[in-house]
C-alpha positions as CSV (number, residue, x, y, z in Angstrom):
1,X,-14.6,2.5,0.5
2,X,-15.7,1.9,4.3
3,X,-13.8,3.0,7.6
4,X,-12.0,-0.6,7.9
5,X,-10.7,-0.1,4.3
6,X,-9.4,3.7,5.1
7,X,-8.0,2.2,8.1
8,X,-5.9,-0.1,6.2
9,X,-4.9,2.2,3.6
10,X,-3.6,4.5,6.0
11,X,-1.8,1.3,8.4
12,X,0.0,0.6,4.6
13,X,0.9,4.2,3.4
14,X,2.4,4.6,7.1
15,X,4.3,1.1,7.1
16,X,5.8,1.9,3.3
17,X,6.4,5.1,4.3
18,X,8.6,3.8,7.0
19,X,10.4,1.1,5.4
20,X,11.0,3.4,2.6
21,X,12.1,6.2,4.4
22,X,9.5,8.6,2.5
23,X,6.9,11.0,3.9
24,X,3.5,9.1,3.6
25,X,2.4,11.8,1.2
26,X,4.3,10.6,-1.2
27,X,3.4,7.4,-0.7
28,X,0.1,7.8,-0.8
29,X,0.6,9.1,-4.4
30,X,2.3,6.4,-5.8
31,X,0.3,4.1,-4.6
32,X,-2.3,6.2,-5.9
33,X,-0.6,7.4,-9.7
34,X,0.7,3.7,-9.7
35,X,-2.9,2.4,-9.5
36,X,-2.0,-0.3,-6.6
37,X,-4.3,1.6,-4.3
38,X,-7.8,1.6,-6.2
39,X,-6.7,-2.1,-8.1
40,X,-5.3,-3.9,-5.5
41,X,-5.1,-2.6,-2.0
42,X,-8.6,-1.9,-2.0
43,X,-10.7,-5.0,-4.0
44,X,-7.8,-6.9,-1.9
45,X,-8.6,-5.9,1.8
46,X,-10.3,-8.7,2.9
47,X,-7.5,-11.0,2.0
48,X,-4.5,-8.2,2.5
49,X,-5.6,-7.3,5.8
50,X,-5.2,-11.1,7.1
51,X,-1.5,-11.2,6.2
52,X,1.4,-9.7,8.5
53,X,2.7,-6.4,8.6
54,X,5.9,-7.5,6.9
55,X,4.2,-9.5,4.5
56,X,1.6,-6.6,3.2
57,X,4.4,-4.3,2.9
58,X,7.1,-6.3,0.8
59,X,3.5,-7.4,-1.5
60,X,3.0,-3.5,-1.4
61,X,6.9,-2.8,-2.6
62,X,7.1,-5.6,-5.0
63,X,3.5,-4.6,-6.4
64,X,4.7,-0.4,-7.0
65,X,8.4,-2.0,-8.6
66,X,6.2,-4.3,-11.2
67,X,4.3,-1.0,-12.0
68,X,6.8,0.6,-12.3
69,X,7.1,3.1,-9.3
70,X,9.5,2.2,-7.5
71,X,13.3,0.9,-8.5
């Protein structure tokens, strides 16, 4: 993982964290348990990080219900 990646992952777990009304924490461990972080997010960034912030997020949502992690 390089600094523009961390970057990322910290702009998503902040703008889930928001829409969801969760502390980022816990966020960042579902992305994390839910394996969306290390099999998507991340081999994803140089598409993900093109789209808007609304965009990523609903993805990001829709990506954690399909796994299961969110209802």
């Amino acid at each position: 993982m390089n600094l523009e990646q961390l970057s990322f992952i910290t702009y998503c777990v902040g703008n889930l964290a928001d829409t969801l009304k969760m502390a980022p924490g816990k966020v960042y461990r579902l992305l994390r348990s839910s394996g969306v972080l290390n099999d998507y997010i991340i081999p994803g960034y140089d598409i993900l990080h093109t789209f808007s912030k609304d965009y990523i997020t609903n993805d990001l949502i829709d990506c954690l219900k399909d796994k299961g992690a969110l209802q």
